[in-house]
MIRO-328855 format. One record per residue: z, x, y of N, C-alpha, C, O in turn. Coordinates in steps of 0.2 Angstrom, whole numbers, padded with zeros to 4 digits, always signed. Atoms other than C-alpha are relative to their C-alpha. Layout:
<pts>
ZXYZXYZXYZXY;...
</pts>
This chain:
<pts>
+0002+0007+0000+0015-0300+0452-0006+0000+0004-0006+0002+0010;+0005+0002-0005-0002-0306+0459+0001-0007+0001+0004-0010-0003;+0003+0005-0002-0008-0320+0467-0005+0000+0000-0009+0004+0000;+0008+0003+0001-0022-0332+0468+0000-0003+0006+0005-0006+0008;+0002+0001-0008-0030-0336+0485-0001-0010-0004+0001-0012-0009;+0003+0007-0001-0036-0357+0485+0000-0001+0008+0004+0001+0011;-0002+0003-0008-0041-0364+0502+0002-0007+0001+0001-0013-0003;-0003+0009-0001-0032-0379+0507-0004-0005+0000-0001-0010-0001;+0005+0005-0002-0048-0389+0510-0004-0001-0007-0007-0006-0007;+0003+0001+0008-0054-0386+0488+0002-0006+0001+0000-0008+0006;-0001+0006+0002-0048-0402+0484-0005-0007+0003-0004-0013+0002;+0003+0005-0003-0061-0410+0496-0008+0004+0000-0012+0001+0002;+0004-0001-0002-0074-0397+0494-0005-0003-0005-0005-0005-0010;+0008+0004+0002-0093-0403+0491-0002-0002-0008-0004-0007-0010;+0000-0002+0004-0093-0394+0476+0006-0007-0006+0005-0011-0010;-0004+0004+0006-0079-0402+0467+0000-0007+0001+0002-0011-0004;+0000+0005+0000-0083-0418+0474-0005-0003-0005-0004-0009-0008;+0004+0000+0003-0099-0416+0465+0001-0001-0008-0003-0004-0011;-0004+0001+0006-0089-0417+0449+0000-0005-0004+0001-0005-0010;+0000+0008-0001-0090-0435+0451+0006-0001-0004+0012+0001-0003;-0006+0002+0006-0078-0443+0436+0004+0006-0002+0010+0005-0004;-0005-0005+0006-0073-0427+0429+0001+0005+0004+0001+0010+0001;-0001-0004-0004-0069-0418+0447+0009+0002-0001+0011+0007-0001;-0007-0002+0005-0050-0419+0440+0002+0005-0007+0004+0011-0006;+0002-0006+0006-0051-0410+0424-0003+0005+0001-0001+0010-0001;+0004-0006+0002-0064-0399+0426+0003+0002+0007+0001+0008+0008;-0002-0003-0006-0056-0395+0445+0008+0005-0002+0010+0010+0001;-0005-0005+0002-0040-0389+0435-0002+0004-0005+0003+0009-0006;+0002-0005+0003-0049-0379+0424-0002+0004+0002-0002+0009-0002;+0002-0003-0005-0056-0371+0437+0006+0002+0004+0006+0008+0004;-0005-0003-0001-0040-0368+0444+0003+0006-0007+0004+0012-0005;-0003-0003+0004-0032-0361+0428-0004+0005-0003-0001+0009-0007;+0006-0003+0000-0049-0351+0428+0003+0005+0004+0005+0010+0001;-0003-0002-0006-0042-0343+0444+0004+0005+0001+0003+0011+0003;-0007-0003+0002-0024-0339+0439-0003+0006-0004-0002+0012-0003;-0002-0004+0007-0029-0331+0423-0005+0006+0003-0002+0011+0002;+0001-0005-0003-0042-0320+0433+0003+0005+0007+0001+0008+0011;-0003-0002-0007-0031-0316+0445+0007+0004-0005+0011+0009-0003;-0007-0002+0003-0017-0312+0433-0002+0007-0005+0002+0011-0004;+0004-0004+0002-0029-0301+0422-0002+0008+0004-0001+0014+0003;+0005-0003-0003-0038-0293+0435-0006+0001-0002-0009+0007-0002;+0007+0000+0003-0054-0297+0429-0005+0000+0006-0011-0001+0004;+0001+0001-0006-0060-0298+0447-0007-0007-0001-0012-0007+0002;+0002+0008+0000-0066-0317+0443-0006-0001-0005-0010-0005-0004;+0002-0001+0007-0074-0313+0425+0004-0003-0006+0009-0001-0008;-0006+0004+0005-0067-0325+0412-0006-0002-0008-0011-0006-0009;+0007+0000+0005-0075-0323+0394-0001-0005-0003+0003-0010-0002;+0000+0007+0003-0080-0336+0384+0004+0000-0006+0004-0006-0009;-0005+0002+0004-0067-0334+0371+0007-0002+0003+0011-0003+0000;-0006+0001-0004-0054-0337+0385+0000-0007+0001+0005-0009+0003;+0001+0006-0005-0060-0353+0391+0003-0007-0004+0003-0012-0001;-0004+0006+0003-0052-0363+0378+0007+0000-0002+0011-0003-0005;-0009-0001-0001-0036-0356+0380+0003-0001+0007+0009+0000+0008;-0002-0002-0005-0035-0358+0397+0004-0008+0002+0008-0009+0007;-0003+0008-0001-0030-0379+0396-0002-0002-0005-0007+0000-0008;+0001+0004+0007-0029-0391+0381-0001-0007+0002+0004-0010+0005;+0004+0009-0001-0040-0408+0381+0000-0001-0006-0004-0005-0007;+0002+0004+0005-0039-0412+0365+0002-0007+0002-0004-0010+0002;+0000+0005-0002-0031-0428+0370-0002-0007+0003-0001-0013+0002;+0008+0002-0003-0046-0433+0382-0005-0002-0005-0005+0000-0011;+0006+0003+0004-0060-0442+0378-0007+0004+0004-0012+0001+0004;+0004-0006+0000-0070-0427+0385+0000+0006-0004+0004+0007-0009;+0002-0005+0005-0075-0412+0378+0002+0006+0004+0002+0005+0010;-0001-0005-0006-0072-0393+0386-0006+0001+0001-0008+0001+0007;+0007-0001-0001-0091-0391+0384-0003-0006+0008-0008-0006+0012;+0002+0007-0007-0093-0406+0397+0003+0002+0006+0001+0000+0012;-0001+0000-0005-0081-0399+0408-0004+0008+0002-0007+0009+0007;+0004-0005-0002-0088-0383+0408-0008+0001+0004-0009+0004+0009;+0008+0002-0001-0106-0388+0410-0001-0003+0006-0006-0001+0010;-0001+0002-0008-0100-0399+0425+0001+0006+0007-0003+0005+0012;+0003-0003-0003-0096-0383+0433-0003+0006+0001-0002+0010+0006;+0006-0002-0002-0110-0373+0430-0005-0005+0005-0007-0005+0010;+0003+0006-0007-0119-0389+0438+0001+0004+0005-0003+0008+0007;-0002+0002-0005-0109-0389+0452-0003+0009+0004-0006+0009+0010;-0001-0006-0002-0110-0369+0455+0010+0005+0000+0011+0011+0001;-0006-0005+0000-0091-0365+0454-0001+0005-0006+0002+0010-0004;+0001-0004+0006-0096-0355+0437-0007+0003+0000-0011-0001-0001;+0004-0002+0004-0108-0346+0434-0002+0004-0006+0002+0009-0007;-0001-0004+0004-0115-0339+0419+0001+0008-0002-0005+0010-0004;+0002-0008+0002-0113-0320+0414+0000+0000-0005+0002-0004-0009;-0001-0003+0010-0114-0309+0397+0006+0001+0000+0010+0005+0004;-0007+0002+0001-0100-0314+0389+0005-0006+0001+0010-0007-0001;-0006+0003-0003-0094-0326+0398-0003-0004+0005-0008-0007+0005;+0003+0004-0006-0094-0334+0416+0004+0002+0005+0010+0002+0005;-0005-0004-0007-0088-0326+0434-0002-0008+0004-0007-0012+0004;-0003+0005-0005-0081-0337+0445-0004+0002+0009-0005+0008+0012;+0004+0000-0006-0091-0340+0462+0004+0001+0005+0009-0003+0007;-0002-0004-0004-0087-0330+0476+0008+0002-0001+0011+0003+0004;-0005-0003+0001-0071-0324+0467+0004+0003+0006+0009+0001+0009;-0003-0007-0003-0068-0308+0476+0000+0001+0010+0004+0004+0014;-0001+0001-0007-0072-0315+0494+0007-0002+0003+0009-0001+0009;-0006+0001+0000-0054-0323+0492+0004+0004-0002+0010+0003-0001;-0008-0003+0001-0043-0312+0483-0004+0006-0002-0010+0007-0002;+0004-0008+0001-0044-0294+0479-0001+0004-0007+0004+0004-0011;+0004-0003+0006-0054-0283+0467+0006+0002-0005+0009-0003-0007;-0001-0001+0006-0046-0276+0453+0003+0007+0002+0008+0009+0002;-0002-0009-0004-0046-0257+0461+0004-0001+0006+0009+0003+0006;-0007+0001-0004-0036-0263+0475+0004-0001-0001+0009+0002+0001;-0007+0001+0002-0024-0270+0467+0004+0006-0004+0010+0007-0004;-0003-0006+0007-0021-0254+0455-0001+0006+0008+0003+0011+0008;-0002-0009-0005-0023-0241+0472+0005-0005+0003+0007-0002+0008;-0005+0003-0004-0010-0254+0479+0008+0002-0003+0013+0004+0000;-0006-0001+0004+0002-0253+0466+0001+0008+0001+0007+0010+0003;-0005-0008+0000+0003-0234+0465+0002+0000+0006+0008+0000+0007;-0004-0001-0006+0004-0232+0482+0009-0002+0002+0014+0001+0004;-0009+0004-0001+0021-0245+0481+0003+0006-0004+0007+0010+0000;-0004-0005+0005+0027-0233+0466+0001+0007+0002+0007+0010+0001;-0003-0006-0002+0024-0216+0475+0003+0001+0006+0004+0006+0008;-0001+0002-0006+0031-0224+0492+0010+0001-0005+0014+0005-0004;-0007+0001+0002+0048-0229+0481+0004+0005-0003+0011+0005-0003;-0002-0007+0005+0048-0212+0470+0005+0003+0007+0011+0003+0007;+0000-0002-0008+0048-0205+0490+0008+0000+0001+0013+0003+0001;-0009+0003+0000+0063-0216+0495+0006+0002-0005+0012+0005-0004;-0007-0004+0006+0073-0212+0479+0003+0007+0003+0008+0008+0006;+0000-0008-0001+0071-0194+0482+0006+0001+0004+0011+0003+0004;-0005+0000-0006+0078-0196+0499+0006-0002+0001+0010+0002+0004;-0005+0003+0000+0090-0209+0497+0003-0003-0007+0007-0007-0007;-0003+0001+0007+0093-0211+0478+0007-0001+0001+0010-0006+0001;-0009-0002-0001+0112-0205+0481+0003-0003+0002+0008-0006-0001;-0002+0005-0006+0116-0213+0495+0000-0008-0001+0004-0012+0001;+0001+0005+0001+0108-0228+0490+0006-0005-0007+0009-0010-0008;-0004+0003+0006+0115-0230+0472+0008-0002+0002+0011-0006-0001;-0008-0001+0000+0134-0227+0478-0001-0009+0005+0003-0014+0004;-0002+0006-0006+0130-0243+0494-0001-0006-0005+0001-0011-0003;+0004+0005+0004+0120-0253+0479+0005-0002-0006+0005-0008-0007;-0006+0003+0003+0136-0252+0467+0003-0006-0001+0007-0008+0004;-0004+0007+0003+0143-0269+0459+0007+0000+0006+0012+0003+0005;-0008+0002-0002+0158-0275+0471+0003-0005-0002+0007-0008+0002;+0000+0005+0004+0162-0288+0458+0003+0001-0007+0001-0003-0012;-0003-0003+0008+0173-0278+0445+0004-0003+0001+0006-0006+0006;-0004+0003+0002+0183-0286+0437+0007+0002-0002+0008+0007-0007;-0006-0002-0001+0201-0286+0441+0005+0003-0006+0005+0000-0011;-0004-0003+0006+0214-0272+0431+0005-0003+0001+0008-0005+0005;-0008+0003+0003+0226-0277+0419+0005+0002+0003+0009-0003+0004;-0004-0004+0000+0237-0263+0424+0003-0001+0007+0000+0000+0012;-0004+0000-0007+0251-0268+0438-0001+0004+0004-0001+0010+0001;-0001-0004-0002+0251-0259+0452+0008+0001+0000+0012-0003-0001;-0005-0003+0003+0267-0246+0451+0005-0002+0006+0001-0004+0010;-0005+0004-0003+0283-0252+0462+0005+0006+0000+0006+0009-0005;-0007-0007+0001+0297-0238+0466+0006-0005+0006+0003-0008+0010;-0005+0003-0004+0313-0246+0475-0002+0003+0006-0002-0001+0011;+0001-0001-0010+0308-0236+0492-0004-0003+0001-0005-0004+0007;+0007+0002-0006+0292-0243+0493+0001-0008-0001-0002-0013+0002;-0001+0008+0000+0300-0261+0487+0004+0000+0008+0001-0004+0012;+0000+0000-0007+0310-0258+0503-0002+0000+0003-0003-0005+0007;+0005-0002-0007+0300-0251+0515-0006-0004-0002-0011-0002+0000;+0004+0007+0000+0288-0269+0508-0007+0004-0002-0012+0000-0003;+0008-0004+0003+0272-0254+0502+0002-0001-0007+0007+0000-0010;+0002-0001+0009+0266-0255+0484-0005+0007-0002-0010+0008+0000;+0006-0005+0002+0258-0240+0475-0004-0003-0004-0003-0008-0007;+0005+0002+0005+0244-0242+0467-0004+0004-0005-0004+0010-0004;+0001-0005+0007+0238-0234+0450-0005+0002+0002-0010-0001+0005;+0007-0002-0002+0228-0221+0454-0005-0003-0003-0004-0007-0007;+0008+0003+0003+0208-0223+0452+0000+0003-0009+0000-0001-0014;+0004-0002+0006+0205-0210+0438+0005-0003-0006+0004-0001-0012;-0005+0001+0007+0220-0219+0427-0003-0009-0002-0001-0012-0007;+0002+0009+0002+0211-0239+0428-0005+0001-0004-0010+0005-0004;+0006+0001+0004+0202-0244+0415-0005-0003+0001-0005-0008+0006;+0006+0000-0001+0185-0246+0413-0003-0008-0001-0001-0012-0007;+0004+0005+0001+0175-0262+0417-0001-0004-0007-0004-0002-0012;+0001+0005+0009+0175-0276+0401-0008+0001+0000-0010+0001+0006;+0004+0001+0001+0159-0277+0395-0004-0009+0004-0001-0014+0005;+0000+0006-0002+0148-0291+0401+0003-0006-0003+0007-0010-0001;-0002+0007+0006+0151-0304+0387+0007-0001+0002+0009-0007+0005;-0006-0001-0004+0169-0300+0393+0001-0002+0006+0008-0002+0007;-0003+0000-0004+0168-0304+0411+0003-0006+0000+0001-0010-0004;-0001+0007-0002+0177-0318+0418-0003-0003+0005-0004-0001+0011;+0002+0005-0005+0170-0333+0426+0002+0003+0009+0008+0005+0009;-0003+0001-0007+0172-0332+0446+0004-0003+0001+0009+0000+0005;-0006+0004-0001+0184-0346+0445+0006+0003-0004+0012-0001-0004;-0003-0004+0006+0193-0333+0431+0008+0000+0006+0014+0000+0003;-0006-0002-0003+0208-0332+0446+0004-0007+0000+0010-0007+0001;-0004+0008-0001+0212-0351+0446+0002-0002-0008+0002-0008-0009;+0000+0000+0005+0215-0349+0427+0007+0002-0003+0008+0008-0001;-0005-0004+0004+0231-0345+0417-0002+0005-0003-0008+0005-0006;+0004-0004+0001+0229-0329+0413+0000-0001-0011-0004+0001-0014;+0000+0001+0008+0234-0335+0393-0007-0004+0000-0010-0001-0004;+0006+0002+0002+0217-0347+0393-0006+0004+0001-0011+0004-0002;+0007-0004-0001+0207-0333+0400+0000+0005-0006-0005+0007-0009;-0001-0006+0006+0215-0320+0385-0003-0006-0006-0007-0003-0011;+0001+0002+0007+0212-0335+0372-0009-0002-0001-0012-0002-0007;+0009-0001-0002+0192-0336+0378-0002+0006-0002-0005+0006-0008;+0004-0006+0006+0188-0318+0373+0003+0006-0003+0001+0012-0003;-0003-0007+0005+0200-0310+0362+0002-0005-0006+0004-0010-0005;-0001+0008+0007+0202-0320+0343+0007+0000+0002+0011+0003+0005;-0006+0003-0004+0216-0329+0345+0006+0002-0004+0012+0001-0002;-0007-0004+0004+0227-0319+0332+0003+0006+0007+0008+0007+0009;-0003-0004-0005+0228-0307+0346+0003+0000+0006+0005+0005+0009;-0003+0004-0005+0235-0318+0359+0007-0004-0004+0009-0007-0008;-0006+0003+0002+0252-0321+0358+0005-0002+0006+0004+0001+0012;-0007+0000-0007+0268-0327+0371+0001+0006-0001+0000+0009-0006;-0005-0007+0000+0276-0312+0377+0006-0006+0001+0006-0012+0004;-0007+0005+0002+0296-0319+0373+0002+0004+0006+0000+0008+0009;-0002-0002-0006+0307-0318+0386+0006+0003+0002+0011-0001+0003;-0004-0004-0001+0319-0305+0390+0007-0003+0001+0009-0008+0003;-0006+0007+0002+0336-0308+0387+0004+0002+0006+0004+0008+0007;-0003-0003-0008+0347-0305+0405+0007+0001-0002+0011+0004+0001;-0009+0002-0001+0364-0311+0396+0002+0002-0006-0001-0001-0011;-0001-0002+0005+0371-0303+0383+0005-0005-0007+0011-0007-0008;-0005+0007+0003+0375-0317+0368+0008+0001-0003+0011+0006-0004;-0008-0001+0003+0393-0322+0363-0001+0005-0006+0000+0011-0004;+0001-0003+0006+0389-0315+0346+0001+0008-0002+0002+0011-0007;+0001-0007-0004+0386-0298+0356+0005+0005+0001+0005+0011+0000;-0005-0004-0004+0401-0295+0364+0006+0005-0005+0011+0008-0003;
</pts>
């Protein structure tokens, strides 16, 4: 992403004052003039097939040619072939080759860092926001005693739901039945019945 330089004091300067009636309109097309060479890199080179894409007056009871013309007047424009470079463009923001030996530089600065700390970086960089297994942890009468729980090893939990699947952050203040009826059809959502402790008369 680039930016666009403006000094704080444009909105009062000579030039734009110069404008007289129509220093509003043609001061933001002079702006959107700005952005689009700054966004481009045209290093403040804006051609004349652009200049009517850059704001829409139809609306107005001016014309682009009138604000145009206001400023070449004034000097914020002047003319080139082709087109029209923006005055003193490159004294505030920068050239077009700066910004591209800039960029690389970032790109071969970051390859650099990878190289070094790719590994390292990726494992500290890791999601810590998986979404919690189905799969109980395992229970043995000694460690219900002695009040420890095992936990299912790593390599046997299954794998992260897909996103469309994750659950909301609030997913833990939820029953877990409206969170199963959210993203599985609902044929597949059933009670589990409840175990029976007592053996019926009918039994014995």
């Amino acid at each position: 992403m680039t930016w666009v330089r403006i000094d704080d004091g444009f909105s009062d300067h000579r030039k734009l004052n110069a404008l007289g009636p129509l220093a509003p309109l043609a001061g933001w097309l002079h702006v959107c003039a700005l952005c689009y060479c700054a966004r481009q890199l045209t290093d403040g080179f804006v051609p004349a097939g652009q200049v009517a894409k850059l704001a829409r007056f139809e609306a107005l009871s001016v014309t682009l040619e009138d604000l145009v013309t206001a400023l070449l007047r004034v000097g914020l424009w002047h003319r080139k072939r082709g087109g029209f470079q923006i005055h003193d463009f490159l004294d505030y923001n920068p050239s077009r080759k700066k910004v591209m030996t800039e960029r690389r530089r970032n790109a071969q600065r970051q390859e650099r860092f990878r190289g070094r700390h790719g590994k390292r970086n990726a494992v500290s960089n890791a999601p810590r926001n998986d979404a919690p297994s189905p799969t109980p942890p395992l229970t043995t009468k000694a460690s219900a005693a002695q009040g420890s729980t095992q936990q299912t090893p790593e390599t046997h939990r299954p794998a992260s739901p897909p996103a469309w699947q994750e659950p909301p952050d609030d997913a833990h203040t939820e029953p877990i039945r409206e969170i199963l009826e959210r993203v599985l059809p609902k044929a597949t959502v059933q009670t589990p019945k409840k175990k029976r402790t007592h053996a019926a008369p009918d039994d014995v």
